[in-house]
C-alpha positions in Angstrom: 140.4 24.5 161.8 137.0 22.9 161.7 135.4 20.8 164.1 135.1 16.8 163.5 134.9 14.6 160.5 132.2 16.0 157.9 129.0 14.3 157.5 127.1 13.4 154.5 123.8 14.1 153.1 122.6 16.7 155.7 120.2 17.7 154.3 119.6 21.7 154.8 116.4 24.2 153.8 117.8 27.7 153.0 115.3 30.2 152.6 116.2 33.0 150.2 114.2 36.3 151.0 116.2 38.3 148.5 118.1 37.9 145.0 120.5 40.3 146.3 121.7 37.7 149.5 121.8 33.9 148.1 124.0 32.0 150.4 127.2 32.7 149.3 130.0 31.5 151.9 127.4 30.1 154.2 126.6 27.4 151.5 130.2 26.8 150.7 130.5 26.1 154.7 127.6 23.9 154.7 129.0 22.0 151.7 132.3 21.1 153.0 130.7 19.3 156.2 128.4 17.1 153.9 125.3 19.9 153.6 122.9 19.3 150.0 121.3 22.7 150.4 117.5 23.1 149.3 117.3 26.5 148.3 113.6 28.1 148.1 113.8 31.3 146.5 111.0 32.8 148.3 111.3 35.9 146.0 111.0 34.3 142.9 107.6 32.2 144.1 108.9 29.1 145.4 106.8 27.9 148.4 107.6 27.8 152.2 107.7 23.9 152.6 104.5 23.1 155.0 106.5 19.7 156.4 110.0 19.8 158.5 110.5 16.5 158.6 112.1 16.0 155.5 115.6 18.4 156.9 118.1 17.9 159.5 118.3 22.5 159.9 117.3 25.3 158.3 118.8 28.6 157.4 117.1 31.7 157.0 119.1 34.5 154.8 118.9 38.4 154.8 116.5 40.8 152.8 115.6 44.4 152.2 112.1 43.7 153.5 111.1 43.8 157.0 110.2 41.0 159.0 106.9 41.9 159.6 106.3 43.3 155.7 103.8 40.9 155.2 102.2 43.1 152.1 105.8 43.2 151.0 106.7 39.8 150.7 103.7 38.0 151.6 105.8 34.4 152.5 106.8 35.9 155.3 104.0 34.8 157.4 104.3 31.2 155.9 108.2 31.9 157.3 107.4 33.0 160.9 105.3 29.9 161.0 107.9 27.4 159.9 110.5 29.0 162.0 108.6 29.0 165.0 107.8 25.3 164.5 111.7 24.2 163.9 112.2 26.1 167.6 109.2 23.7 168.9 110.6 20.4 166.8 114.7 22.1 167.9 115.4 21.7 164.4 118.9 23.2 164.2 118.2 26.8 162.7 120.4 29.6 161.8 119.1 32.9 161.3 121.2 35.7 159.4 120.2 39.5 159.6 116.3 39.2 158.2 116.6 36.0 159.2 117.5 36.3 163.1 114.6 39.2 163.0 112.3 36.8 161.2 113.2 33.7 163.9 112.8 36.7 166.6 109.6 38.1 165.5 108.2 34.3 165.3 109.0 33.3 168.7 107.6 36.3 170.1 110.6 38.9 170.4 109.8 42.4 168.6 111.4 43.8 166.0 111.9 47.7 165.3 113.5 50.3 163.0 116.8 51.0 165.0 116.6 54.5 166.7 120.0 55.4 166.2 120.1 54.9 162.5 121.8 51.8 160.6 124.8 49.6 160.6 126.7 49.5 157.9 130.0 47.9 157.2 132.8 46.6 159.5 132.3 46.6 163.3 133.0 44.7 166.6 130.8 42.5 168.4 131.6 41.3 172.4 130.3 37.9 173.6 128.0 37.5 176.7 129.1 35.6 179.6 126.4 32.5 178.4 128.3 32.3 175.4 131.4 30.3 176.7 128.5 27.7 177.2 126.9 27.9 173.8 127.9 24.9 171.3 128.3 27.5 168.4 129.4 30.7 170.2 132.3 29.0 172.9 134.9 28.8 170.5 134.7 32.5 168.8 136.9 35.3 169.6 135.8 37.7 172.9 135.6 40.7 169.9 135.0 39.3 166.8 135.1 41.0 163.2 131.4 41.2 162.1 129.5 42.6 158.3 126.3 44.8 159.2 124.0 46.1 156.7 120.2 46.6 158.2 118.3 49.4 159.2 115.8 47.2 161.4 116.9 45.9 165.1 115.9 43.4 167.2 114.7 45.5 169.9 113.5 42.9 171.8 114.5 39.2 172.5 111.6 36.6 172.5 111.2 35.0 176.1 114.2 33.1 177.4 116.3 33.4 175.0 120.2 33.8 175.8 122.1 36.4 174.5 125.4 35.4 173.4 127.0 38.5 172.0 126.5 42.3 172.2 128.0 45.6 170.8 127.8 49.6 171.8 124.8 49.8 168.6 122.5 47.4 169.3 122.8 44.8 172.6 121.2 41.9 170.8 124.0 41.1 167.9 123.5 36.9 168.5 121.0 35.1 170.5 119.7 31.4 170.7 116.0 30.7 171.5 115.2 27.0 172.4 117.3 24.5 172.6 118.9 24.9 168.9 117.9 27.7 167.3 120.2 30.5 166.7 119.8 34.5 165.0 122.9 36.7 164.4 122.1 40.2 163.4 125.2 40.8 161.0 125.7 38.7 158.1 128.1 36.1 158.3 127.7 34.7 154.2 129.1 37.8 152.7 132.3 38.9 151.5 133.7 42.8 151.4 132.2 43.2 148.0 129.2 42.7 148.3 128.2 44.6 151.2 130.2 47.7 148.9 127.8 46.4 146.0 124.5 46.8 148.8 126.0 50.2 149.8 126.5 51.3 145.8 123.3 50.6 144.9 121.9 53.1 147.6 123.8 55.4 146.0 126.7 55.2 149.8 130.5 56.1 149.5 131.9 52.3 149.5 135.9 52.9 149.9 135.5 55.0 153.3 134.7 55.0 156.9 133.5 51.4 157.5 133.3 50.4 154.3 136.9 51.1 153.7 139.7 49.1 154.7 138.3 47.9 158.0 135.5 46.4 155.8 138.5 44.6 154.0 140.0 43.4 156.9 137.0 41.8 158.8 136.7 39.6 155.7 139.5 38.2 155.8 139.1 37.5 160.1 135.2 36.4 159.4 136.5 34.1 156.8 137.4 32.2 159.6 135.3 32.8 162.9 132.3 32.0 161.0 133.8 29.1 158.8 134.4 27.2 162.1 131.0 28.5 163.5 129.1 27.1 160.6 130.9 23.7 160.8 129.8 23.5 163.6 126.1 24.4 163.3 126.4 21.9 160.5 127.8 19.3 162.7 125.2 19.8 165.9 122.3 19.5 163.3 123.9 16.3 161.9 124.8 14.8 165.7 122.1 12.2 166.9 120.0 13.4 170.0 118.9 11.4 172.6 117.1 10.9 176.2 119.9 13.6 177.9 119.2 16.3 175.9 119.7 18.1 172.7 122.8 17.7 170.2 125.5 19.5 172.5 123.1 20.9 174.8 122.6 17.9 177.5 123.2 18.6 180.8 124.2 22.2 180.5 121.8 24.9 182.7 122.1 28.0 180.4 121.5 31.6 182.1 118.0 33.2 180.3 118.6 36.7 179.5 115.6 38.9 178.0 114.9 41.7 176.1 117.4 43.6 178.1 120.9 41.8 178.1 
């Protein structure tokens, strides 16, 4: 089910850090609640835009880079700028793997290589208590179905942000910092084959362990959870705000949690 009548014309700013993650689903998502996506292919040399104002959210996508691989992928700098200045403007802003490390890293959380090795393929993720008062996160399942494929974590949350969902791996699986600005570690745009295509090309069995049929059947239950969760992300950035607050937000006092959960 989704949530509301679409919208029209909002107008979204997807930056692409990789070829290998375009928006896939998450664009479809956008475009059945009225998104037009502007997609800068960061990778191929299009610019970071210097001016928000002409976008109603933004949406940062996943990468094989770090966030802080400047010498890598030398936009990134240009990207921790913008996204730290969306959080300051609460322009609506979804962060997806890179992404959500990228939005961390610019709002001073600290990002890390994770100590107990990578996720990879199908797992469960458990909402925080502050997540039944979260505009996106309220309506998803206690243990959803997630997609992981990163070797970097978010080791640390920036200051006040609220964590909204957890797992045994790595505590910091979704956050929001400010008011509308949003990072989930696992990717949400991706189907079952392409996360075996990622795998493949690191030469990792792709029909096994999580990448078997669990992988298969998270698809299908993501194909939902995160539908609805995008529509609305799509619908909060398209809402009016006014004098009581921020686009779903007004009048709620959120628990803070830090770096620790």
């Amino acid at each position: 089910m989704t949530t509301g009548p679409g919208v029209t014309g909002l107008r979204v700013l997807v930056l692409e850090h990789d070829a290998s993650d375009p928006p896939l689903r998450v664009g479809d998502w956008l475009a059945e609640r009225g998104g037009v996506l502007d997609v800068r292919r960061l990778h191929a040399g299009d610019r970071v835009p210097d001016d928000l104002s002409m976008f109603d959210a933004v949406v940062s996508m996943g990468g094989e880079m770090g966030a802080l691989d400047d010498d890598v992928a030398p936009w990134l700098p240009a990207t921790r700028a913008l996204l730290s200045a969306a959080v300051d403007r609460e322009v609506p802003v979804l962060g997806i793997c890179l992404g959500a490390q990228l939005l961390a890293a610019a709002t001073g959380g600290e990002v890390t290589r994770g100590a107990d090795g990578p996720e990879i393929g199908a797992y469960l993720a458990a909402k925080r208590d502050a997540a039944e008062q979260d505009p996106l996160f309220d309506a998803a399942p206690m243990t959803p179905d997630v997609m992981h494929y990163h070797y970097d974590v978010i080791s640390r949350l920036p200051p006040g942000a609220v964590l909204l969902m957890s797992s045994t791996g790595y505590p910091h699986q979704a956050y929001r910092v400010g008011r509308r600005a949003w990072g989930v570690q696992f990717h949400i745009e991706t189907d079952a084959a392409t996360v075996r295509e990622w795998a493949a090309h690191e030469g990792l069995p792709t029909h096994s362990g999580r990448l078997g049929p669990v992988l298969d059947e998270a698809d299908a239950a993501m194909a939902v959870v995160w539908r609805d969760m995008v529509h609305r992300f799509a619908d909060l950035a398209a809402a009016p705000t006014g004098p009581a607050g921020a686009r779903g937000l007004a009048g709620r006092r959120l628990p803070l949690a830090g770096g620790g959960g």
